[in-house]
C-alpha positions in Angstrom: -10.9 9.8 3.4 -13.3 8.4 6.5 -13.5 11.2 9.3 -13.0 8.5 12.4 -13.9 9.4 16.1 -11.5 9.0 19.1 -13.2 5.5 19.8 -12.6 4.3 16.1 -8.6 5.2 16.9 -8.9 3.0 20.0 -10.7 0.3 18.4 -8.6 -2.6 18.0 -10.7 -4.7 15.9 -10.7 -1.9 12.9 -8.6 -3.2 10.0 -6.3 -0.1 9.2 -6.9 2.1 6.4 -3.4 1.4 4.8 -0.9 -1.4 6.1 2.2 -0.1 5.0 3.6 3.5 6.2 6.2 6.0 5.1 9.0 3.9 6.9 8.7 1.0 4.7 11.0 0.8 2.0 11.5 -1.0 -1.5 13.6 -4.2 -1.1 15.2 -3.4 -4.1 15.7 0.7 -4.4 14.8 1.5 -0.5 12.0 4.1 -2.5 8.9 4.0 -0.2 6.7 1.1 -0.6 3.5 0.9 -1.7 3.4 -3.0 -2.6 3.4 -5.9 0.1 3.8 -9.4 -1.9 3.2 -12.7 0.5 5.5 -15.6 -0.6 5.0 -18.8 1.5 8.7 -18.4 2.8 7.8 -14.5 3.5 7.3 -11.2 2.2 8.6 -8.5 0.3 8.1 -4.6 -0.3 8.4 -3.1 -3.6 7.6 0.5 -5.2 5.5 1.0 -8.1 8.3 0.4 -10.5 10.2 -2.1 -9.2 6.5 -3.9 -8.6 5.5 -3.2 -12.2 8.7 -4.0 -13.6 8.1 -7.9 -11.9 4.7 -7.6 -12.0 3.2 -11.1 -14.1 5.7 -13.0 -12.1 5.0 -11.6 -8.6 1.1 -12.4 -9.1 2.6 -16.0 -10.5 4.2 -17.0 -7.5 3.2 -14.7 -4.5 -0.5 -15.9 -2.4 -1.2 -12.4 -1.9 -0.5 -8.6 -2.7 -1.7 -5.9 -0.8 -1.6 -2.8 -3.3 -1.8 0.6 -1.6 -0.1 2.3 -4.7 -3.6 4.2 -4.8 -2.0 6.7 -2.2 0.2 7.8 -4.6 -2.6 9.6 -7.2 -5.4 10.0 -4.4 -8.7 11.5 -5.7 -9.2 14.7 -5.4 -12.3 16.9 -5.0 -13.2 19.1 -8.1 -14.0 22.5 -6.9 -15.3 25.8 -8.8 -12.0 28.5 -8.3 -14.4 30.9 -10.1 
């Protein structure tokens, strides 16, 4: 996770840590999204299963994929609880 400033948040020209938010939903099961597939006649939104379940054909035909599924398992920081 970066630690940005108040002048990184107001910065334009910073590409976003993750496109897609909470709000976007699964074309096919309205789940939350974590998969953004570019087709040349548009785009579509999957979750991880319905994108896995389609997976080989969706990198077949689609230009590009923007996977943000690493949000769902995000590393974490191993600590000593002793």
């Amino acid at each position: 996770m970066s630690n940005l400033t108040a002048e990184d948040l107001l910065d334009e020209t910073m590409e976003p840590e993750f496109y897609l938010t909470a709000l976007d939903r699964c074309d096919s099961c309205q789940a939350q999204a974590y998969y953004l597939v570019g087709f040349t006649e548009g785009e579509l939104l999957f979750c991880r299963h319905h994108f896995l379940k389609s997976e080989s054909l969706l990198r077949e035909k689609s230009f590009k994929i923007i996977d943000e599924s690493s949000r769902l398992y995000p590393e974490r920081e191993l600590t000593d609880h002793a």
